[in-house]
GUDO-196974 format. One record per residue: x, y, z of N, C-alpha, C in turn; residue in one letter; residue number from 1. Coordinates in pm, whole numbers, padded with zeros to 5 digits. Example, Ala and Ser with C-alpha at 12.3 -4.5 7.8 and 13.67 -1.06 7.14 Angstrom:
BEGIN
[rec [01319, -00569, 00780], [01230, -00450, 00780], [01320, -00330, 00780], "a", 1]
[rec [01285, -00225, 00708], [01367, -00106, 00714], [01290, 00003, 00787], "s", 2]
//
This chain:
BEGIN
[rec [06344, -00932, 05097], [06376, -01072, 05074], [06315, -01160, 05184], "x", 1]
[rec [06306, -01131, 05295], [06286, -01181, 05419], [06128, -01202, 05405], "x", 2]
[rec [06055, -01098, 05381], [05880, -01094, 05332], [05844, -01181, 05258], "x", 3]
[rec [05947, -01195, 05104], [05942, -01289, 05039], [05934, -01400, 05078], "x", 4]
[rec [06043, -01458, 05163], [06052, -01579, 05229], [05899, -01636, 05269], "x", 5]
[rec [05907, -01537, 05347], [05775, -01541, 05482], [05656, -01543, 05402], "x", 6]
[rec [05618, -01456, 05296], [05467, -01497, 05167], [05516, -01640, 05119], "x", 7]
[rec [05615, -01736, 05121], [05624, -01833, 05021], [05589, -01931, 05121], "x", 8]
[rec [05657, -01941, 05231], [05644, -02030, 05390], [05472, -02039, 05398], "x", 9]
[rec [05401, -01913, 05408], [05230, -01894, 05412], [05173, -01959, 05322], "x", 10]
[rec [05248, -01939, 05167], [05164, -02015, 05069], [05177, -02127, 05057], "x", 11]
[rec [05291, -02201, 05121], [05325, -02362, 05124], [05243, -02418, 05229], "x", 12]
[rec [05228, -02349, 05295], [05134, -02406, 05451], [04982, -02441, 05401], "x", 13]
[rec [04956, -02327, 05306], [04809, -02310, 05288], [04794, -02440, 05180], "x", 14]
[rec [04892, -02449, 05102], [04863, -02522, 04977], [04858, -02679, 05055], "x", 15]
[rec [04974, -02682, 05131], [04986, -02814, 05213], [04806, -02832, 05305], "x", 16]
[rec [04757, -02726, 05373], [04686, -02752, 05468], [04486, -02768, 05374], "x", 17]
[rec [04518, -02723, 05227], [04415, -02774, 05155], [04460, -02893, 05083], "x", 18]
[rec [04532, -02937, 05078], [04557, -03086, 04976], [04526, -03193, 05129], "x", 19]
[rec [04547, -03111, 05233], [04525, -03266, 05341], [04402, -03240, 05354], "x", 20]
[rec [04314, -03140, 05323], [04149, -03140, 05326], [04067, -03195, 05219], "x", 21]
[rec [04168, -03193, 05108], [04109, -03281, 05003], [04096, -03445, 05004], "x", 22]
[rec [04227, -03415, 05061], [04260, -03616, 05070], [04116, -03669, 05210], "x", 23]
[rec [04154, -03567, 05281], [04026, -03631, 05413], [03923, -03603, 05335], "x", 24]
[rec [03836, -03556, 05245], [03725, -03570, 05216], [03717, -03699, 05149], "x", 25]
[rec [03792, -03766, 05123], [03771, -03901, 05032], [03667, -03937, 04942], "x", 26]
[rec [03645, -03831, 04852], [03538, -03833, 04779], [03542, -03955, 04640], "x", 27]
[rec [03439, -04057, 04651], [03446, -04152, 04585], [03418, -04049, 04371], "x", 28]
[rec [03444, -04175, 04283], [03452, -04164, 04171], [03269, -04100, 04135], "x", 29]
[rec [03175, -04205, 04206], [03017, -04176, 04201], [02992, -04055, 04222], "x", 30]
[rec [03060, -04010, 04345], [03043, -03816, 04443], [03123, -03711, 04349], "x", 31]
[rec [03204, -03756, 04282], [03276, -03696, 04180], [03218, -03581, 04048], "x", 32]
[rec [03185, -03757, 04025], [03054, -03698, 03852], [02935, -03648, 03884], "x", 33]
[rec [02854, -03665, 04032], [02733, -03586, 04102], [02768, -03454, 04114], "x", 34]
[rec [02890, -03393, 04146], [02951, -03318, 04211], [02986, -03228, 04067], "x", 35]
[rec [03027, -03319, 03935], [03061, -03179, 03859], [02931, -03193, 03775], "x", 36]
[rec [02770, -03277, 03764], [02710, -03286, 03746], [02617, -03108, 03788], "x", 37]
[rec [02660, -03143, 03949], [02535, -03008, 03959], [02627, -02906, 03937], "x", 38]
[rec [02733, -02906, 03945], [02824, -02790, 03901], [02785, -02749, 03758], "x", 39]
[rec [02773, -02807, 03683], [02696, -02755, 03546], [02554, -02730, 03536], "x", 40]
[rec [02463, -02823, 03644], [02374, -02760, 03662], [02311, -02615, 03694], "x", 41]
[rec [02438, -02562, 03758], [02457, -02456, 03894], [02474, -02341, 03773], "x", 42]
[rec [02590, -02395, 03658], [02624, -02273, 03562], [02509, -02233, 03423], "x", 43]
[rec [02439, -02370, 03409], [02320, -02313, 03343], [02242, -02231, 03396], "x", 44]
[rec [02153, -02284, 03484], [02102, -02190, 03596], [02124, -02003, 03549], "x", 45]
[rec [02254, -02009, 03614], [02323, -01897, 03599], [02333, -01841, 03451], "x", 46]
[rec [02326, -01917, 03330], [02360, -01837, 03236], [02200, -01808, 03196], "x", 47]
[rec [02093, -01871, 03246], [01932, -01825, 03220], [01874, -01734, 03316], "x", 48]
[rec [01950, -01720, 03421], [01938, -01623, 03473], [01924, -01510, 03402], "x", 49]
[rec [02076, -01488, 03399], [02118, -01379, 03297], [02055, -01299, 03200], "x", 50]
[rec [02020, -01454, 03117], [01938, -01431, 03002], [01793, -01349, 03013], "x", 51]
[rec [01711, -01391, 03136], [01604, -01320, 03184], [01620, -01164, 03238], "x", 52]
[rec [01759, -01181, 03298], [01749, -01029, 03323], [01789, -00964, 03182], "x", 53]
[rec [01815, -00987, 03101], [01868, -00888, 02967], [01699, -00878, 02926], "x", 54]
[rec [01637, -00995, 02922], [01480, -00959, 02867], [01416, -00884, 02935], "x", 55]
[rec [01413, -00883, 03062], [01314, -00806, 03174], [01396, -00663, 03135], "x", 56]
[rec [01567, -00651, 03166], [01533, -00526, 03084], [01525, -00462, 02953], "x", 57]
[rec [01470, -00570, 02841], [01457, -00498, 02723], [01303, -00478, 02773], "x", 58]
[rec [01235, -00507, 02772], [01096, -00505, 02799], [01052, -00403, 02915], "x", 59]
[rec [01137, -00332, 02970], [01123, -00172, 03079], [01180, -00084, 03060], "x", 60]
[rec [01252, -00189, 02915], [01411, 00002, 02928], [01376, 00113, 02884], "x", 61]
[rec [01306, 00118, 02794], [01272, 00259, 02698], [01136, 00239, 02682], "x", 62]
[rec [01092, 00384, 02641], [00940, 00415, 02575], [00902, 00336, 02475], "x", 63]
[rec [01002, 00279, 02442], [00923, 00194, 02305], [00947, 00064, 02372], "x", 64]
[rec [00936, 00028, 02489], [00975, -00131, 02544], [00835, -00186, 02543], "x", 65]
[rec [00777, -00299, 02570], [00687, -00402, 02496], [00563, -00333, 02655], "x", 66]
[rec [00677, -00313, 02784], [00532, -00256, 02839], [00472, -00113, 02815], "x", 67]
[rec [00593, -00063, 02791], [00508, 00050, 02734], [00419, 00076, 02617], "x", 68]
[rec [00421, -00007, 02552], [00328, -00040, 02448], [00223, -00099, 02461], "x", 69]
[rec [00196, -00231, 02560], [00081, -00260, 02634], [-00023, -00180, 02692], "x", 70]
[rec [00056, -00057, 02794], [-00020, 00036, 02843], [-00058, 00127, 02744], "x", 71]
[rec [00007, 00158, 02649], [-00085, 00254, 02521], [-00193, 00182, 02478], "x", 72]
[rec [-00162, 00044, 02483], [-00264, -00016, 02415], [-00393, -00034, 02474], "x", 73]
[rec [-00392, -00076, 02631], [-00455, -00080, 02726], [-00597, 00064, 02783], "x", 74]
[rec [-00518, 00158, 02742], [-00593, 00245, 02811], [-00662, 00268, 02695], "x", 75]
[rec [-00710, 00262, 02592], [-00788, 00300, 02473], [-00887, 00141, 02480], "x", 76]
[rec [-00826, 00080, 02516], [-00938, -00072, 02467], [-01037, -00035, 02613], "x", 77]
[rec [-01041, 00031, 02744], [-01100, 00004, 02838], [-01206, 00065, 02780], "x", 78]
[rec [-01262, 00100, 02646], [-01377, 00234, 02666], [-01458, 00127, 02562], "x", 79]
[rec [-01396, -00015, 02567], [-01509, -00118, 02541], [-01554, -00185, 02635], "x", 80]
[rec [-01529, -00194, 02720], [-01598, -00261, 02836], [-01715, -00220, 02908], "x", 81]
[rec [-01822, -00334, 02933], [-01929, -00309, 02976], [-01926, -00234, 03087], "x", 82]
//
């Protein structure tokens, strides 16, 4: 019970000692919409990321992936070259 106490005392402190870091940042209405602006910027980003790594590995994963098919293709066309 006493632990209890003492985790609830910690989490009131913490909750108290970020709401007075919020209020001191005084972030205007303009810094606001910039602010969840690149925040969506930040999560596209991130979801094309993603997207590139699922392609990079369809395109290395297996014997039948698009480079391995290049290089089959590749080594038979060199016996046209001057």
């Amino acid at each position: 019970m006493k632990r209890q106490a003492e985790g609830k005392e910690k989490e009131i402190a913490l909750i108290e000692f970020q709401i007075a870091e919020i209020e001191e940042t005084n972030i205007g209405d303009s810094e606001e919409e910039a602010l969840k602006e690149r925040l969506k910027v930040l999560k596209s980003a991130e979801k094309i990321d993603k997207v590139f790594e699922e392609i990079s590995e369809g395109l290395e994963a297996s014997d039948n992936s698009a480079r391995s098919m290049l290089k089959a293709v590749r080594l038979p066309s060199r016996r046209f070259r001057p």
